[in-house]
N, C-alpha and C positions, 0 to 999 in steps of 0.2 A: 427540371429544365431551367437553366442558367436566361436570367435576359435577353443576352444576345441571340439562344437561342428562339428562345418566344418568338422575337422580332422576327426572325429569320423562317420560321414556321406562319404564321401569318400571311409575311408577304408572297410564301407559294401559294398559299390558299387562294389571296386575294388578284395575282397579276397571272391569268389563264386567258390564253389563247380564249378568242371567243366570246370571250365574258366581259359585263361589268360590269358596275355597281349603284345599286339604283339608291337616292338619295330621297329617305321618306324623314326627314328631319326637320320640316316645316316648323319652327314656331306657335305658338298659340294667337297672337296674332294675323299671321300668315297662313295657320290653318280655317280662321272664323273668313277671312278675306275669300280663300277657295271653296269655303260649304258655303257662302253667302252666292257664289256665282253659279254657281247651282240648288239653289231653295232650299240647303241644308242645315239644319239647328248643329252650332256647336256644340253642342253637350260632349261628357267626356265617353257617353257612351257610343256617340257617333261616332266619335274619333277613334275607338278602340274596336268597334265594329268595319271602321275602315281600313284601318294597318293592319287587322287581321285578314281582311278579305286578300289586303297586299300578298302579304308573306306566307297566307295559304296557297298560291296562285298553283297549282298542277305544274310540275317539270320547270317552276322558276328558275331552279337552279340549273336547267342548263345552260341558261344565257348570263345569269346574274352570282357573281361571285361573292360580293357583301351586301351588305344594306346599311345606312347610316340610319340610326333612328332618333329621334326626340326622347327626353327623358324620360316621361310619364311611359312612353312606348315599351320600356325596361323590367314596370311591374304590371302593366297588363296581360292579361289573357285570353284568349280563346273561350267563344261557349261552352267548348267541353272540357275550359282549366288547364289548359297547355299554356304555360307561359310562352308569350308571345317572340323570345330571342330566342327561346328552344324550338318553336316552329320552323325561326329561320333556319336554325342549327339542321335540324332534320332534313334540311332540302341543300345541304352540305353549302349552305350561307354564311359566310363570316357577319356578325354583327360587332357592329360599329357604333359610338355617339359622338355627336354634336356636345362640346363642352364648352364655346364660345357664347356670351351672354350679353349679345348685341350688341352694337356701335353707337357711340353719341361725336358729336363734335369735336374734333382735336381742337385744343385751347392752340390758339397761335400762329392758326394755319388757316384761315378761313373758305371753307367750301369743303374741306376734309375730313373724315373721321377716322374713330381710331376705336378696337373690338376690346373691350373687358372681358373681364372674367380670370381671370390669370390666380387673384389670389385665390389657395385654398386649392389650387386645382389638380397638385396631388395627391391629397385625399378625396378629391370628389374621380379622377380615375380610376385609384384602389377601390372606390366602391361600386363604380363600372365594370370595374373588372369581374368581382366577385360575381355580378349579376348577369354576365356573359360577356361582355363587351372587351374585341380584340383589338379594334383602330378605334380611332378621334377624327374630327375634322372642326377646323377653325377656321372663319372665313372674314381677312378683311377685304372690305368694298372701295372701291376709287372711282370719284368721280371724274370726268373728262370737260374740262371746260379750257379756256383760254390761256389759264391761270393754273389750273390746277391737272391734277395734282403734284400738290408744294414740295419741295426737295425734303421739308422738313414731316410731310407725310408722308413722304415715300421710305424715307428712313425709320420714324417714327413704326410704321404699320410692319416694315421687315424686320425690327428691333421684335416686337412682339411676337408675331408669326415664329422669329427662333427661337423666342421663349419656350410659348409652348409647344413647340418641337422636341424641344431637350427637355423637359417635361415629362412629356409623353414616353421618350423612349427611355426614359432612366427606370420608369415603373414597369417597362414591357408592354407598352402601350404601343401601335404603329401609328406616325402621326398624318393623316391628311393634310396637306398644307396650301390653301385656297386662297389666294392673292384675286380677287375680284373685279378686272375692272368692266366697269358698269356700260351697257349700251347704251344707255341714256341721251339724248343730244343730237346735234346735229353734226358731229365731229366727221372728217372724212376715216378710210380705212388707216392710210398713212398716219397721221395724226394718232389714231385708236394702237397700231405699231410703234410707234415714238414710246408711246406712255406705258405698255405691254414690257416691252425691251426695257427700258430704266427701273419698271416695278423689281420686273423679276433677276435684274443684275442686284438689284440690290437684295433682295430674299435671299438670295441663293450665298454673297457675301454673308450677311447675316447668319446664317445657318450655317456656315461654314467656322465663323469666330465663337458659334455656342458650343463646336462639338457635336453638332447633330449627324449621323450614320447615312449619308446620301444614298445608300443600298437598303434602307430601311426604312425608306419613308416613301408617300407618294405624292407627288404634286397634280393638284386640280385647278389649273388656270382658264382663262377665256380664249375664245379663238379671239383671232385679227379679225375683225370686222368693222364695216363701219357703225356710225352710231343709229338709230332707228329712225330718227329724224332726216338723214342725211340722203339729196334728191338722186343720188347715184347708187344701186345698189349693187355687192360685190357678185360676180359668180361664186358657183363653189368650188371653182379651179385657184381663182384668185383667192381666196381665202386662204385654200388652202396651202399658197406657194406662200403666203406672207407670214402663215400662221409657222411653217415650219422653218421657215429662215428664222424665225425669232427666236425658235427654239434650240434650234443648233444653236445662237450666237449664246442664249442666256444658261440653259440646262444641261449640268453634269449629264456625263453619257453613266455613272454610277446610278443616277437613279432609275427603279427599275420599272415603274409604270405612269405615264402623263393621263389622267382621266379627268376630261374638259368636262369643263361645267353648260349647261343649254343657254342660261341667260337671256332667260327671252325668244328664242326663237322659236318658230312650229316644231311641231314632232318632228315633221317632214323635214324641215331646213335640218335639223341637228345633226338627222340621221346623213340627212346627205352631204352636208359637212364634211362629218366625221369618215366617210366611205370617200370623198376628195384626197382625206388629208393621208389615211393609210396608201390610197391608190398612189399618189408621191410620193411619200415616205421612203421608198429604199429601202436603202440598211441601214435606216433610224437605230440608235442603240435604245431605245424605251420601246416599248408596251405602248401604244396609242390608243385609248380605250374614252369610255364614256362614266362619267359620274353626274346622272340627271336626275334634274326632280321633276319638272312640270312636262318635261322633254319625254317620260316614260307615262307618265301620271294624267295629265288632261284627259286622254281620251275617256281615261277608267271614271273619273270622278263624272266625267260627262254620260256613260254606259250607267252607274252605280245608281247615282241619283236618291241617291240614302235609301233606298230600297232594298229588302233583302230578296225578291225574286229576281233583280238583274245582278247576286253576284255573280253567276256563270260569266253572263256577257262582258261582264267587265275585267273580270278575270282572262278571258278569251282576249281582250284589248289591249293587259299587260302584255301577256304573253309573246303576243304578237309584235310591241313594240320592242320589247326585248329579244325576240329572236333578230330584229330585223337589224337593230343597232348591234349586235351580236356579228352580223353580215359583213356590218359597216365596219366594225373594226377590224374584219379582215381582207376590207378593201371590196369585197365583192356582192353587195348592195347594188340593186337597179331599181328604178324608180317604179317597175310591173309589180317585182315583190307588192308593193302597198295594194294592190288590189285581188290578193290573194288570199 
Protein backbone atom coordinates (compact mmCIF):
# COMPACT_ATOMS: atom_id res chain seq x y z
CA UNK A 1 0.00 0.00 0.00
CA UNK A 2 1.53 3.19 -1.54
CA UNK A 3 1.29 6.44 1.26
CA UNK A 4 -1.39 8.01 -0.15
CA UNK A 5 -3.07 5.11 0.05
CA UNK A 6 -2.44 4.52 3.95
CA UNK A 7 -3.68 8.07 4.42
CA UNK A 8 -6.58 7.40 2.55
CA UNK A 9 -7.54 4.10 4.39
CA UNK A 10 -7.13 5.64 7.87
CA UNK A 11 -9.28 8.55 7.39
CA UNK A 12 -12.27 5.99 6.51
CA UNK A 13 -11.70 4.27 9.53
CA UNK A 14 -11.49 7.18 11.54
CA UNK A 15 -14.31 9.98 10.02
CA UNK A 16 -17.84 7.49 10.65
CA UNK A 17 -20.94 8.64 10.95
CA UNK A 18 -21.55 8.25 14.73
CA UNK A 19 -18.28 8.00 16.08
CA UNK A 20 -15.44 9.79 17.55
CA UNK A 21 -12.40 9.85 19.09
CA UNK A 22 -11.70 9.79 22.49
CA UNK A 23 -8.48 11.55 23.37
CA UNK A 24 -6.56 9.42 26.48
CA UNK A 25 -3.25 11.27 25.69
CA UNK A 26 -2.87 13.05 28.97
CA UNK A 27 0.77 13.89 29.73
CA UNK A 28 2.59 12.63 32.77
CA UNK A 29 2.03 15.67 34.38
CA UNK A 30 -1.49 16.08 33.56
CA UNK A 31 -2.09 12.58 34.40
CA UNK A 32 -0.55 12.88 38.33
CA UNK A 33 -2.80 16.33 38.31
CA UNK A 34 -6.22 13.97 37.45
CA UNK A 35 -5.14 10.68 39.83
CA UNK A 36 -4.42 13.40 42.42
CA UNK A 37 -8.14 14.68 42.14
CA UNK A 38 -9.22 11.51 42.82
CA UNK A 39 -6.74 10.01 45.81
CA UNK A 40 -4.91 8.08 43.05
CA UNK A 41 -0.98 7.25 43.23
CA UNK A 42 0.63 7.93 39.88
CA UNK A 43 2.49 4.98 39.60
CA UNK A 44 2.87 3.60 36.19
CA UNK A 45 0.98 0.70 37.10
CA UNK A 46 -2.10 2.85 37.86
CA UNK A 47 -1.80 4.36 34.67
CA UNK A 48 -1.62 1.19 32.64
CA UNK A 49 -4.43 -0.28 34.74
CA UNK A 50 -6.36 2.83 33.81
CA UNK A 51 -5.98 3.02 29.83
CA UNK A 52 -6.56 -0.44 29.90
CA UNK A 53 -9.75 -0.37 31.68
CA UNK A 54 -10.24 2.51 28.78
CA UNK A 55 -9.77 0.68 25.70
CA UNK A 56 -11.27 -2.66 27.16
CA UNK A 57 -14.68 -0.75 27.65
CA UNK A 58 -17.51 -3.41 26.07
CA UNK A 59 -18.87 -2.23 22.50
CA UNK A 60 -16.47 1.11 22.58
CA UNK A 61 -16.15 0.77 19.30
CA UNK A 62 -19.37 1.53 18.43
CA UNK A 63 -19.37 5.11 19.37
CA UNK A 64 -15.50 5.59 19.31
CA UNK A 65 -13.44 5.38 15.98
CA UNK A 66 -9.81 6.16 17.37
CA UNK A 67 -8.10 6.84 20.50
CA UNK A 68 -5.04 9.04 20.79
CA UNK A 69 -2.75 7.68 23.30
CA UNK A 70 0.45 8.83 25.45
CA UNK A 71 3.58 7.09 24.66
CA UNK A 72 4.24 4.81 27.33
CA UNK A 73 0.32 3.76 26.37
CA UNK A 74 2.19 2.13 23.20
CA UNK A 75 4.17 -0.56 25.20
CA UNK A 76 1.75 -1.38 27.72
CA UNK A 77 -0.35 -4.20 28.26
CA UNK A 78 -3.20 -5.85 29.58
CA UNK A 79 -3.29 -8.28 32.63
CA UNK A 80 -3.57 -11.00 30.31
CA UNK A 81 -0.39 -9.47 27.95
CA UNK A 82 -2.58 -8.07 25.07
CA UNK A 83 -0.73 -5.10 24.09
CA UNK A 84 -2.58 -2.34 24.83
CA UNK A 85 -3.02 -0.61 20.93
CA UNK A 86 -3.98 -4.25 19.95
CA UNK A 87 -7.00 -4.08 22.42
CA UNK A 88 -7.92 -0.91 20.74
CA UNK A 89 -7.36 -2.61 17.31
CA UNK A 90 -9.74 -5.52 18.31
CA UNK A 91 -12.71 -3.22 18.97
CA UNK A 92 -12.07 -1.84 15.24
CA UNK A 93 -10.31 1.34 17.07
CA UNK A 94 -7.86 3.26 14.97
CA UNK A 95 -4.84 4.09 17.49
CA UNK A 96 -3.30 7.21 17.42
CA UNK A 97 -0.23 9.35 19.23
CA UNK A 98 0.32 12.46 20.76
CA UNK A 99 3.92 13.39 19.22
CA UNK A 100 4.02 17.13 20.38
CA UNK A 101 6.41 17.58 23.43
CA UNK A 102 4.82 20.52 25.21
CA UNK A 103 4.91 24.31 24.93
CA UNK A 104 7.38 26.84 26.51
CA UNK A 105 7.39 30.54 25.92
CA UNK A 106 7.74 32.01 22.29
CA UNK A 107 10.86 34.31 22.72
CA UNK A 108 9.47 37.64 21.40
CA UNK A 109 5.97 37.47 21.70
CA UNK A 110 5.20 37.83 25.25
CA UNK A 111 2.17 36.03 26.75
CA UNK A 112 2.41 33.25 23.82
CA UNK A 113 3.75 29.97 23.41
CA UNK A 114 5.04 27.91 20.87
CA UNK A 115 4.93 23.46 20.96
CA UNK A 116 8.35 21.59 20.46
CA UNK A 117 9.04 18.56 19.43
CA UNK A 118 9.44 18.89 15.70
CA UNK A 119 13.19 17.57 15.57
CA UNK A 120 13.50 13.85 15.11
CA UNK A 121 10.08 13.41 14.67
CA UNK A 122 10.10 11.29 11.63
CA UNK A 123 11.71 8.81 13.12
CA UNK A 124 10.03 8.92 16.33
CA UNK A 125 6.47 8.37 13.90
CA UNK A 126 8.21 5.34 11.89
CA UNK A 127 8.53 3.86 15.23
CA UNK A 128 4.74 4.62 16.11
CA UNK A 129 3.95 3.37 13.33
CA UNK A 130 5.62 0.04 13.71
CA UNK A 131 4.00 -0.17 17.31
CA UNK A 132 0.47 0.41 15.72
CA UNK A 133 0.00 3.86 15.50
CA UNK A 134 -2.17 5.27 12.37
CA UNK A 135 -2.86 9.30 13.18
CA UNK A 136 -0.77 12.06 15.35
CA UNK A 137 -2.07 14.91 17.06
CA UNK A 138 -0.14 18.11 17.81
CA UNK A 139 -1.62 20.64 19.81
CA UNK A 140 -0.73 24.48 19.98
CA UNK A 141 -2.35 26.55 22.84
CA UNK A 142 -3.34 30.32 22.62
CA UNK A 143 -3.83 32.50 25.09
CA UNK A 144 -6.77 35.25 24.97
CA UNK A 145 -5.89 38.49 26.51
CA UNK A 146 -5.81 42.15 25.32
CA UNK A 147 -2.82 41.67 23.57
CA UNK A 148 -2.54 38.54 22.75
CA UNK A 149 -2.40 36.44 20.83
CA UNK A 150 0.63 38.38 18.91
CA UNK A 151 0.43 38.30 14.97
CA UNK A 152 3.91 37.01 15.52
CA UNK A 153 2.30 33.89 17.54
CA UNK A 154 -0.30 33.36 15.45
CA UNK A 155 2.05 32.84 12.56
CA UNK A 156 4.69 31.45 14.46
CA UNK A 157 2.36 28.33 15.98
CA UNK A 158 0.65 27.83 12.25
CA UNK A 159 4.38 27.82 10.84
CA UNK A 160 4.77 24.62 13.12
CA UNK A 161 1.30 23.09 13.21
CA UNK A 162 2.28 22.69 9.01
CA UNK A 163 5.38 21.34 9.83
CA UNK A 164 4.23 18.64 11.45
CA UNK A 165 1.53 18.08 9.09
CA UNK A 166 3.78 17.42 6.32
CA UNK A 167 5.60 15.28 8.43
CA UNK A 168 3.21 13.19 9.29
CA UNK A 169 1.82 12.50 6.01
CA UNK A 170 5.04 11.96 4.08
CA UNK A 171 5.64 8.76 6.47
CA UNK A 172 1.83 7.73 6.17
CA UNK A 173 1.00 9.13 9.24
CA UNK A 174 -2.79 11.04 9.48
CA UNK A 175 -1.98 14.22 11.13
CA UNK A 176 -4.46 15.71 13.85
CA UNK A 177 -4.07 19.18 13.71
CA UNK A 178 -5.15 21.01 17.14
CA UNK A 179 -4.85 24.93 17.17
CA UNK A 180 -5.94 25.53 20.81
CA UNK A 181 -7.30 28.48 21.88
CA UNK A 182 -7.67 28.43 25.49
CA UNK A 183 -10.99 29.36 27.75
CA UNK A 184 -9.06 30.91 30.12
CA UNK A 185 -10.13 34.70 30.93
CA UNK A 186 -12.58 36.82 31.07
CA UNK A 187 -12.66 37.41 27.24
CA UNK A 188 -16.27 37.90 25.71
CA UNK A 189 -17.60 35.20 22.90
CA UNK A 190 -16.84 37.77 20.24
CA UNK A 191 -13.48 38.57 21.20
CA UNK A 192 -12.95 34.35 21.69
CA UNK A 193 -14.32 34.41 17.53
CA UNK A 194 -11.98 37.34 16.43
CA UNK A 195 -8.97 35.18 17.77
CA UNK A 196 -10.54 31.58 16.54
CA UNK A 197 -11.08 33.19 12.89
CA UNK A 198 -7.28 34.77 12.59
CA UNK A 199 -5.79 31.41 14.36
CA UNK A 200 -7.20 29.33 11.97
CA UNK A 201 -6.86 31.61 8.63
CA UNK A 202 -3.68 31.35 9.24
CA UNK A 203 -3.17 27.24 9.81
CA UNK A 204 -4.99 26.61 7.23
CA UNK A 205 -2.49 29.29 4.88
CA UNK A 206 0.22 27.48 6.49
CA UNK A 207 -0.75 24.05 5.63
CA UNK A 208 -1.61 24.95 2.39
CA UNK A 209 2.22 26.44 1.52
CA UNK A 210 3.79 22.93 3.24
CA UNK A 211 1.82 20.73 0.70
CA UNK A 212 -0.17 19.22 3.39
CA UNK A 213 -3.24 16.78 1.71
CA UNK A 214 -6.40 18.84 3.24
CA UNK A 215 -8.41 15.24 2.43
CA UNK A 216 -6.16 13.73 4.61
CA UNK A 217 -5.86 15.13 7.65
CA UNK A 218 -8.32 16.19 10.47
CA UNK A 219 -8.67 19.43 12.30
CA UNK A 220 -9.37 19.54 16.13
CA UNK A 221 -10.16 23.16 17.05
CA UNK A 222 -12.27 24.94 20.10
CA UNK A 223 -15.73 26.03 19.83
CA UNK A 224 -16.61 29.89 19.98
CA UNK A 225 -17.23 30.48 23.36
CA UNK A 226 -16.82 32.75 25.75
CA UNK A 227 -13.87 32.76 28.24
CA UNK A 228 -14.91 30.93 31.82
CA UNK A 229 -14.45 34.17 33.57
CA UNK A 230 -16.73 36.07 31.37
CA UNK A 231 -20.19 37.30 33.42
CA UNK A 232 -22.45 36.40 30.40
CA UNK A 233 -22.75 33.02 29.41
CA UNK A 234 -23.25 31.76 25.70
CA UNK A 235 -26.40 29.45 24.95
CA UNK A 236 -25.78 26.51 22.97
CA UNK A 237 -27.58 27.86 20.06
CA UNK A 238 -25.25 30.81 20.18
CA UNK A 239 -22.26 28.82 20.29
CA UNK A 240 -23.12 27.00 18.06
CA UNK A 241 -24.28 29.74 15.20
CA UNK A 242 -20.82 31.45 15.97
CA UNK A 243 -18.84 28.30 16.13
CA UNK A 244 -20.01 27.45 12.51
CA UNK A 245 -19.75 30.92 10.82
CA UNK A 246 -16.04 30.65 11.72
CA UNK A 247 -15.87 27.56 10.25
CA UNK A 248 -17.21 28.18 6.92
CA UNK A 249 -15.16 31.54 6.70
CA UNK A 250 -11.69 29.73 7.85
CA UNK A 251 -11.91 25.62 6.75
CA UNK A 252 -11.51 23.88 3.47
CA UNK A 253 -14.69 22.09 2.52
CA UNK A 254 -11.66 19.32 1.36
CA UNK A 255 -11.14 18.48 4.85
CA UNK A 256 -12.91 15.50 5.78
CA UNK A 257 -13.73 15.63 9.56
CA UNK A 258 -13.72 18.76 12.38
CA UNK A 259 -13.36 16.83 15.85
CA UNK A 260 -13.59 19.79 18.65
CA UNK A 261 -11.68 19.50 21.38
CA UNK A 262 -14.00 19.98 25.24
CA UNK A 263 -11.67 22.43 26.83
CA UNK A 264 -12.84 22.76 29.92
CA UNK A 265 -16.36 22.37 29.77
CA UNK A 266 -18.72 19.61 31.61
CA UNK A 267 -19.57 16.35 29.94
CA UNK A 268 -22.82 17.90 29.71
CA UNK A 269 -21.93 21.25 28.09
CA UNK A 270 -19.69 19.46 25.30
CA UNK A 271 -22.02 17.07 24.63
CA UNK A 272 -24.72 19.65 24.25
CA UNK A 273 -22.50 21.86 22.20
CA UNK A 274 -21.65 19.55 19.99
CA UNK A 275 -25.55 18.22 19.29
CA UNK A 276 -26.36 22.51 18.75
CA UNK A 277 -23.68 22.62 16.42
CA UNK A 278 -24.76 19.39 14.04
CA UNK A 279 -28.40 20.51 14.74
CA UNK A 280 -27.31 23.80 12.46
CA UNK A 281 -25.00 22.50 10.52
CA UNK A 282 -26.87 21.90 7.16
CA UNK A 283 -24.93 20.68 4.56
CA UNK A 284 -21.66 21.49 6.34
CA UNK A 285 -19.10 19.75 3.96
CA UNK A 286 -17.06 18.16 7.32
CA UNK A 287 -17.88 15.36 9.68
CA UNK A 288 -18.75 17.45 12.81
CA UNK A 289 -17.53 15.14 15.49
CA UNK A 290 -15.98 15.18 18.90
CA UNK A 291 -12.19 14.59 20.06
CA UNK A 292 -12.40 14.63 23.94
CA UNK A 293 -10.38 14.01 26.83
CA UNK A 294 -11.80 15.09 30.18
CA UNK A 295 -15.37 15.55 28.21
CA UNK A 296 -15.52 11.43 27.83
CA UNK A 297 -13.21 10.75 30.86
CA UNK A 298 -14.17 12.64 34.33
CA UNK A 299 -17.03 10.81 34.95
CA UNK A 300 -14.84 7.31 34.61
CA UNK A 301 -11.91 8.41 36.65
CA UNK A 302 -14.65 9.73 39.15
CA UNK A 303 -16.60 5.86 39.02
CA UNK A 304 -12.82 4.11 38.96
CA UNK A 305 -11.36 5.59 41.84
CA UNK A 306 -8.28 3.31 41.43
CA UNK A 307 -10.24 0.61 42.35
CA UNK A 308 -10.45 -2.68 40.54
CA UNK A 309 -14.03 -3.57 41.69
CA UNK A 310 -15.64 -0.39 40.04
CA UNK A 311 -14.17 -1.11 36.74
CA UNK A 312 -17.57 -2.26 35.53
CA UNK A 313 -19.17 1.00 36.54
CA UNK A 314 -16.79 3.09 35.13
CA UNK A 315 -16.60 1.32 32.18
CA UNK A 316 -20.50 1.66 32.06
CA UNK A 317 -19.67 5.69 32.46
CA UNK A 318 -17.59 5.52 29.20
CA UNK A 319 -19.85 3.89 27.48
CA UNK A 320 -22.38 5.90 28.03
CA UNK A 321 -20.62 9.16 27.52
CA UNK A 322 -19.70 7.87 24.25
CA UNK A 323 -22.84 6.75 23.15
CA UNK A 324 -24.38 9.99 24.04
CA UNK A 325 -21.77 12.32 22.28
CA UNK A 326 -22.11 9.57 19.37
CA UNK A 327 -25.99 11.09 19.46
CA UNK A 328 -24.54 14.60 19.47
CA UNK A 329 -22.93 14.31 16.54
CA UNK A 330 -25.65 13.38 14.70
CA UNK A 331 -27.50 16.11 16.00
CA UNK A 332 -30.14 14.13 17.75
CA UNK A 333 -29.01 14.40 21.67
CA UNK A 334 -31.63 15.56 24.31
CA UNK A 335 -30.78 16.32 27.45
CA UNK A 336 -33.45 12.95 29.00
CA UNK A 337 -30.78 10.82 27.31
CA UNK A 338 -28.44 11.81 30.58
CA UNK A 339 -30.69 10.24 32.90
CA UNK A 340 -30.85 7.03 31.28
Amino acid sequence: MNTQDELQSTISDLVVKGKGILAADESSPTIIKRFKAINVEPTEENRRAYRSLLLATPQLGDYISGVILFEETLTQTTDADIPLPQLAAQQGIVVGIKVDKGFLPLAGATGDNITQGLDGLADRLAGYKQQGARFAKWREVYNISATNPTALGIKANAETLARYAAICQSVGIVPIVEPEVLLDGDHSIDRCYEVIEAVQHAVFHALYRHGVIFECMLLKPSMVIQGKDHPVKATAEEIAEKTLKELRRTVPAAVPSINFLSGGQTPEEATANLNAINALAGNAPWLLSFSYARALQQPVMQSWAGKSENVAVAQAALFKRAKLNGAAQCGSYVVDMENT
